[in-house]
C-alpha positions, 0 to 999 in steps of 0.5 A: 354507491354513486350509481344509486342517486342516478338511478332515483333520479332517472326514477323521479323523471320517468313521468307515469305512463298508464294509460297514455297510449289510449289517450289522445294529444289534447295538444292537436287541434280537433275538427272541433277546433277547425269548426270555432276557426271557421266561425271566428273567421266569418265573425271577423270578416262580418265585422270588416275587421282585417286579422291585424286589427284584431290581433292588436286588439287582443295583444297577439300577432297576426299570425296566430290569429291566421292559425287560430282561423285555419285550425292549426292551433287551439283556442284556450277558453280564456283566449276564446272569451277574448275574442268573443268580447271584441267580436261581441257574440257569446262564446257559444256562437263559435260552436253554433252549427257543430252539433251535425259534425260528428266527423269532418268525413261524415256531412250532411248535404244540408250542412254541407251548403251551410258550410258554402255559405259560411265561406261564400259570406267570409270573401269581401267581394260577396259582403261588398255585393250584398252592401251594394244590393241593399244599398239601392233604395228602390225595391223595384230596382233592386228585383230588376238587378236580381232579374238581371243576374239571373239572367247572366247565370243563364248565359253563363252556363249554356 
């Protein structure tokens, strides 16, 4: 008799199991979830804010935001509105350009540069640039200065 009571236990803590070989871990980020980490990375380093920052202002660490902008861990809705709020953009603004991206293996060319130029924006030297550049008042200046790096690239590559 005793072993009746065990085995209803090990019964009612067998979780039902149909289906689960065909359904996949909602808990492994998804190239969906790289997409929103990129984008609120580029959000971030647009509005000058250092990961730190805003992890205090959302009440995390740091190194969940670093993992949130790699990819490696996934967003919940309620904690994607949070970060929208303090990076005032609407959260659809994290899914913006995803609709080509089927795959991670299958890019368009065109995504692809978009993909460049999202990284190249997301580096301080760039958006240090880009002030310095737009910075200078006079507008024939300023085409001189393109004037001249392009003629810098030209050097560079012969």
């Amino acid at each position: 008799m005793p072993s009746e009571p065990s085995e209803k236990k090990s019964k009612s803590r067998t979780p039902n199991r149909r289906g689960a070989k065909n359904r996949v871990s909602s808990k492994k980020p998804t190239h969906v979830d790289e997409h929103v980490g990129k984008r609120l990375r580029l959000r971030r380093n647009l509005l000058g804010l250092s990961q730190d920052e805003l992890a205090k202002r959302l009440g995390l660490t740091s190194q969940l935001i670093q993992k949130y902008e790699a990819g490696e861990t996934r967003i919940s809705a309620s904690r994607l509105y949070g970060i929208a709020v303090q990076l005032a953009v609407p959260i659809t603004w994290f899914f913006d350009e995803l609709e080509g991206k089927k795959r991670p293996s299958i890019e368009s060319k065109q995504s692809s540069e978009a993909q460049d130029w999202s990284e190249l924006v997301t580096k301080r030297e760039s958006r240090q640039l880009l002030e310095l550049y737009f910075g200078i008042t006079d507008e024939r200046l300023r085409r001189k200065l393109m004037e001249v790096a392009q003629l810098l690239k030209t050097t560079d590559t012969e």
